[in-house]
C-alpha positions as CSV (number, residue, x, y, z in Angstrom):
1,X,-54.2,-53.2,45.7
2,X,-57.8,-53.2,47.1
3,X,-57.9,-50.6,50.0
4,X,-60.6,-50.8,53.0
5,X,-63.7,-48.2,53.3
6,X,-63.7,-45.9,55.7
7,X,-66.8,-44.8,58.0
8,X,-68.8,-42.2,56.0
9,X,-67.2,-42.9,52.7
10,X,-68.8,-46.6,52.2
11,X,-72.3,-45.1,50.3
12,X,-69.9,-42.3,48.2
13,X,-67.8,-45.8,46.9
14,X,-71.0,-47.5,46.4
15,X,-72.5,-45.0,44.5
16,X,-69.6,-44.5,42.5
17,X,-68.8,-48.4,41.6
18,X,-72.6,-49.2,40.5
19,X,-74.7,-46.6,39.6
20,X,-72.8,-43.7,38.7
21,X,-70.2,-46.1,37.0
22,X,-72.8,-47.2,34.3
23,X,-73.7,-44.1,33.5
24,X,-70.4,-42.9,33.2
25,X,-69.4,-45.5,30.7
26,X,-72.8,-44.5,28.6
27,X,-71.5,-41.0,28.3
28,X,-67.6,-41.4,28.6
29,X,-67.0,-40.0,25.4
30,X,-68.7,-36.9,26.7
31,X,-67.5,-36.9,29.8
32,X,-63.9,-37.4,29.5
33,X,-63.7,-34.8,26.2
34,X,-66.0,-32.1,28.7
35,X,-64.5,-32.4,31.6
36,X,-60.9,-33.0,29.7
37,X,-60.4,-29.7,29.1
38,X,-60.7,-28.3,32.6
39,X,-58.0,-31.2,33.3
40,X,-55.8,-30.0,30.4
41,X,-55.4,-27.0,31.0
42,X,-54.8,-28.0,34.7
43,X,-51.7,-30.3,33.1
44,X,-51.0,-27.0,30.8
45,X,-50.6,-24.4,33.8
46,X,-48.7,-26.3,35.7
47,X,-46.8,-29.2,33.4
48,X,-45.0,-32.1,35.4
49,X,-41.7,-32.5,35.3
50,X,-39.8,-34.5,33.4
51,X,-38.5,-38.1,34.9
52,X,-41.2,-37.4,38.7
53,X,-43.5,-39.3,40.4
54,X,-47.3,-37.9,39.8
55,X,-50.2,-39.2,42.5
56,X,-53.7,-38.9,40.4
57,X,-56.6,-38.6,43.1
58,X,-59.5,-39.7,42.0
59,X,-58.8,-41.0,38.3
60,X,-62.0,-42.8,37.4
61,X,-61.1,-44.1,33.9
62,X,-57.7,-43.1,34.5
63,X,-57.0,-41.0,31.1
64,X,-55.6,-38.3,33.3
65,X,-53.4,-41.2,34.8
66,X,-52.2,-41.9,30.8
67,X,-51.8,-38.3,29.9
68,X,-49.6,-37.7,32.9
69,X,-47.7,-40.5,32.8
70,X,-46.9,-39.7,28.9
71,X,-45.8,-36.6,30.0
72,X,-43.5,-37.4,32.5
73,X,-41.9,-39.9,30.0
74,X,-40.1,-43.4,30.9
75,X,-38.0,-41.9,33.7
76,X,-41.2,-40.9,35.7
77,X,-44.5,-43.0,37.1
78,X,-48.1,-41.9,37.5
79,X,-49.6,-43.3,39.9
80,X,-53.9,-43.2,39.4
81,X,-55.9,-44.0,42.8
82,X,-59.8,-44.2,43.0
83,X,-62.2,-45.9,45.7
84,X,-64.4,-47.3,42.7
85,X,-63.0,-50.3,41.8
86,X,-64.9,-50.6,38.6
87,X,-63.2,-47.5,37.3
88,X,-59.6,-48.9,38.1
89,X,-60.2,-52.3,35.7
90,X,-60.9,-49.8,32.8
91,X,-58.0,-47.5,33.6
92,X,-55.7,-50.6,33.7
93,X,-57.4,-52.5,30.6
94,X,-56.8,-48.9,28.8
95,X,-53.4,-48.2,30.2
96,X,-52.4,-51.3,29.0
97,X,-53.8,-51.3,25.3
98,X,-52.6,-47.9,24.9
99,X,-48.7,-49.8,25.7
100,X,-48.1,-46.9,28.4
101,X,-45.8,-48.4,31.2
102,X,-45.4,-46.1,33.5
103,X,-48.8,-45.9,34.2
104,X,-49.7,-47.5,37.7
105,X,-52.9,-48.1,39.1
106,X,-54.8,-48.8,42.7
107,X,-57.9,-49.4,44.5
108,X,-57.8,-47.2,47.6
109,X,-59.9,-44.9,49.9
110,X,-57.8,-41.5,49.9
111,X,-59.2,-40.6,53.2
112,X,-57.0,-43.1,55.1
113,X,-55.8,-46.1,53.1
114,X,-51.6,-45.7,51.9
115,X,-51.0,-44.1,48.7
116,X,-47.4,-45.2,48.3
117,X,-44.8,-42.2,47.5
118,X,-42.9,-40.5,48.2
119,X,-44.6,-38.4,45.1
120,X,-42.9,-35.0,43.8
121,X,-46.5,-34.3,42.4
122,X,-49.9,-34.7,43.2
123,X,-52.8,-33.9,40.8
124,X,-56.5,-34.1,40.6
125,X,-59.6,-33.5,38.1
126,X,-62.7,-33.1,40.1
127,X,-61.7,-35.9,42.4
128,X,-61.8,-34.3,45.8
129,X,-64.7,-33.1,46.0
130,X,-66.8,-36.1,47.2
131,X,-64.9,-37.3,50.3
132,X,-67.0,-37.1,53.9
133,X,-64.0,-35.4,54.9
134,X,-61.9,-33.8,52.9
135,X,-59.4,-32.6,55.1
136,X,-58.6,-36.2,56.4
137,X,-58.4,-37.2,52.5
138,X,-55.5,-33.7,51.7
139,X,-53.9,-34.6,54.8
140,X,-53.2,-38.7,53.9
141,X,-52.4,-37.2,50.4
142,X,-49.8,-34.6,51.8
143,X,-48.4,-37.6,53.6
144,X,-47.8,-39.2,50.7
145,X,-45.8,-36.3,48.9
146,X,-42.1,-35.0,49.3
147,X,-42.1,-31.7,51.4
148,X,-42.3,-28.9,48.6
149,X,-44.0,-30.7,46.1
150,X,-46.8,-29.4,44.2
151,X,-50.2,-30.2,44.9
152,X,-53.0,-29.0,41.7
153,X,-56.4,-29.7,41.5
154,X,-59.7,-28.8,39.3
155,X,-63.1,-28.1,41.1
156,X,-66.6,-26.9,39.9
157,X,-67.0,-23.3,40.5
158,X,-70.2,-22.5,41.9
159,X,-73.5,-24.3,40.6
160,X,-74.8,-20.9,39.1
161,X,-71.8,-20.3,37.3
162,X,-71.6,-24.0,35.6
163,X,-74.5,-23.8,33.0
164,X,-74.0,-26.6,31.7
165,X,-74.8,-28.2,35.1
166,X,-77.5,-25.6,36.6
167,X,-79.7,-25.0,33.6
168,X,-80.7,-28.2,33.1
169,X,-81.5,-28.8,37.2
170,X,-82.9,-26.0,37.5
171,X,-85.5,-27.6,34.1
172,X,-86.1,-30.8,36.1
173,X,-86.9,-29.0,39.2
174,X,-89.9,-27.3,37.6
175,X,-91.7,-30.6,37.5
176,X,-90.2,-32.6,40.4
177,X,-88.1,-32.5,43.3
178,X,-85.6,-34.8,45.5
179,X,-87.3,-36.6,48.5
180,X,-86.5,-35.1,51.7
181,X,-85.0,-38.6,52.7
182,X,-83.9,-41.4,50.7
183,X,-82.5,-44.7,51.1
184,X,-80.9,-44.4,47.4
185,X,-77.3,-43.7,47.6
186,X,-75.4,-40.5,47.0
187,X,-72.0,-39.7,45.3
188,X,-71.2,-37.7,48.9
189,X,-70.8,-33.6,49.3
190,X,-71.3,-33.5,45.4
191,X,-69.8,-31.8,42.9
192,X,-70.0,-28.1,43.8
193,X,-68.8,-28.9,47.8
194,X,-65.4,-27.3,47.0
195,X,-66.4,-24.4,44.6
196,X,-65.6,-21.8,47.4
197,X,-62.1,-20.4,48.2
198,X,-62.4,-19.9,51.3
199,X,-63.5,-23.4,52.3
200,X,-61.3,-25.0,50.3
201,X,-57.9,-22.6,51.1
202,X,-58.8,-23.5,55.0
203,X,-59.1,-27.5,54.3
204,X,-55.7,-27.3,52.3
205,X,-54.0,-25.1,55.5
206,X,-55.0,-27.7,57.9
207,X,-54.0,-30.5,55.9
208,X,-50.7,-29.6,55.8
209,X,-50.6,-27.1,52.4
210,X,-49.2,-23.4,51.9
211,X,-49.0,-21.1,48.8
212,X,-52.7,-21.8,48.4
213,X,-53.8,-19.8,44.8
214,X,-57.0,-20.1,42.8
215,X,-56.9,-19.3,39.2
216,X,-60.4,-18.9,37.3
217,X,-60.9,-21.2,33.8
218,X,-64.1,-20.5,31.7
219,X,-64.8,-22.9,29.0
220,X,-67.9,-24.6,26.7
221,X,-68.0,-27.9,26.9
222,X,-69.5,-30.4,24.6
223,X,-73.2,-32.0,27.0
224,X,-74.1,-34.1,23.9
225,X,-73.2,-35.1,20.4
226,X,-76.2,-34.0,19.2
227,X,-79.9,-32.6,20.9
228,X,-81.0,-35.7,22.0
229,X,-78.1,-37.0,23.4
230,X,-77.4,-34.2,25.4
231,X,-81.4,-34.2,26.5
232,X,-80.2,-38.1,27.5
233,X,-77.4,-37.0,29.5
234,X,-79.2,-34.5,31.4
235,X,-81.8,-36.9,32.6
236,X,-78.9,-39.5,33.8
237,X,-76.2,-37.4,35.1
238,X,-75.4,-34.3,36.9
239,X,-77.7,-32.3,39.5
240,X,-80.6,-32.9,36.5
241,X,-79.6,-36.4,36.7
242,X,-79.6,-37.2,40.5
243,X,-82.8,-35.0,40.6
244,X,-84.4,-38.0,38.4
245,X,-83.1,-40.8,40.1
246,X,-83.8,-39.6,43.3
247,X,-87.4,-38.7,42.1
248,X,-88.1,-42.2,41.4
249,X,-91.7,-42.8,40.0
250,X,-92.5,-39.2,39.7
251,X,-89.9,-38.2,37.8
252,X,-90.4,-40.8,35.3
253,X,-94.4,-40.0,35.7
254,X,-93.2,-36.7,34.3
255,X,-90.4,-38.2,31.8
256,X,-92.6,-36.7,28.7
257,X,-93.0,-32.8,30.1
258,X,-89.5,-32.7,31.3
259,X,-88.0,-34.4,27.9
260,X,-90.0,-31.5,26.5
261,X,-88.6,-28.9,28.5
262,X,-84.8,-30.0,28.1
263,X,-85.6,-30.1,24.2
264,X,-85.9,-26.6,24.9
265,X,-83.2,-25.9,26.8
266,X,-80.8,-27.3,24.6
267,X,-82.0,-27.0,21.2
268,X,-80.4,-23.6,21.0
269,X,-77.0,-24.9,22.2
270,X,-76.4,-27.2,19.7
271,X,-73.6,-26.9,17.0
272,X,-72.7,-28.9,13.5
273,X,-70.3,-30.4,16.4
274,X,-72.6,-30.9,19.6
275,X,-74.2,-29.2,21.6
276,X,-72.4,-27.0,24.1
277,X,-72.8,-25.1,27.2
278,X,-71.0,-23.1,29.9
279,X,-68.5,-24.1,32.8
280,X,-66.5,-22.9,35.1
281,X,-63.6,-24.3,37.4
282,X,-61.2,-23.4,39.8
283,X,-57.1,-24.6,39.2
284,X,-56.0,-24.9,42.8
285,X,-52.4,-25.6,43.2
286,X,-50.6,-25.7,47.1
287,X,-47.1,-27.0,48.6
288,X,-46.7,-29.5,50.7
289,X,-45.3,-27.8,54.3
């Protein structure tokens, strides 16, 4: 199903569908295994039942689509939706190798396109918090849920309490910094838009959502398989990474000084099993009214 954008959305999709989607397939290994374990142990706190209907939001390569749809077993169906229509071909390509049936995937704009249901479950791993407006986006989402269902999702907790995301920005910004203006596109609010309670318990009111609760996960996760590839991933992705791209021809001026710098940074980190830093999330979960 390919969905329409809507008005302040388009250069978020964009983003995510070129630019952003390369770079996520150079580091999916690390990205899915990293941020899998936030997403785990958002499957682990609040398990789906048996036999229900789950809506993924946001899926990207649609592993939490798999692992949901697994869990829910023949009798259920999960359901992964994501703007980024690059990202749905590899969740179906994978969905189907991996012989997982239930699994069900669609090209749509959460903030106003139909998301099918009724679902008895909706679930998310750091795919809310990139929509213009999020509150149009939770409120098409509660329309597509039974009343009482469960809605859980994973956000960033604040950027100075994710190391593994601030450290290395906070490196990059020593020798360049972000144009006031640019005509490059942007993945939307970013990653840290929805790391505060109190936004994110009134967006979830006025979309239609009660029993808001925030439960705090701490956890390393693996930045690279070794020092250089985690030096790599920093200047490519995350608040390091947009820094760079954004910087254009300085920041690659300064490539040498600010490889140097990271070297650093990381070297300390690394393990006979990466290299591996800090993060923290919140688990969100809410009923649909």
């Amino acid at each position: 199903m390919e969905g329409k954008t809507y008005e302040g959305n388009a250069e978020a999709i964009e983003a995510w569908n070129t630019v952003l989607f390369d770079k996520f397939v150079r580091f999916r290994e690390t990205l899915t295994t990293g941020l899998g374990l936030h997403g785990k142990e958002l499957l682990d706190r609040f398990p789906p039942r048996a036999g229900s209907r789950v809506l993924d939001v946001g899926c990207g390569f649609g592993d939490t689509t798999i692992a949901i749809a697994k869990a829910v077993g023949p009798g259920g169906e999960a359901v992964g939706v994501d703007a980024a229509a690059n990202f749905i071909d590899a969740a179906q390509r994978d969905a189907a190798a991996a012989g997982v049936q239930n699994a069900r995937f669609l090209v749509a704009d959460v903030m106003g396109d139909s998301l099918g249901g009724p679902y008895d479950r909706a679930y998310s791993r750091f795919g809310t918090m990139f929509f213009s407006s999020p509150v149009a986006a939770l409120r098409n989402v509660r329309k597509s849920l039974t009343p009482g269902a469960q809605l859980t999702i994973c956000v960033w907790r604040k950027k100075d309490e994710n190391p593994a995301w601030s450290d290395a920005e906070q490196c990059v910004l020593r020798f360049v910094q972000p144009p006031q203006q640019t005509d490059a596109v942007t993945c939307g609010p970013g990653p840290f838009s929805q790391a505060s309670p109190d936004v994110v318990s009134a967006q979830l009111k006025a979309s239609g959502f009660d029993r808001i609760a925030f439960e705090r996960f701490d956890a390393s996760i693996r930045i690279g398989k070794d020092v250089a590839d985690a030096i790599e991933f920093g200047l490519m992705l995350g608040p390091a990474g947009e820094v760079m791209r954004l910087a254009g021809a300085e920041a690659e001026a300064r490539r040498p000084e600010i490889m140097a710098a990271l070297h650093e940074l990381v070297a300390p980190l690394a393990r006979p099993d990466g290299v591996w830093a800090g993060s923290s999330t919140w688990l969100v979960s809410a009923r649909a009214a």
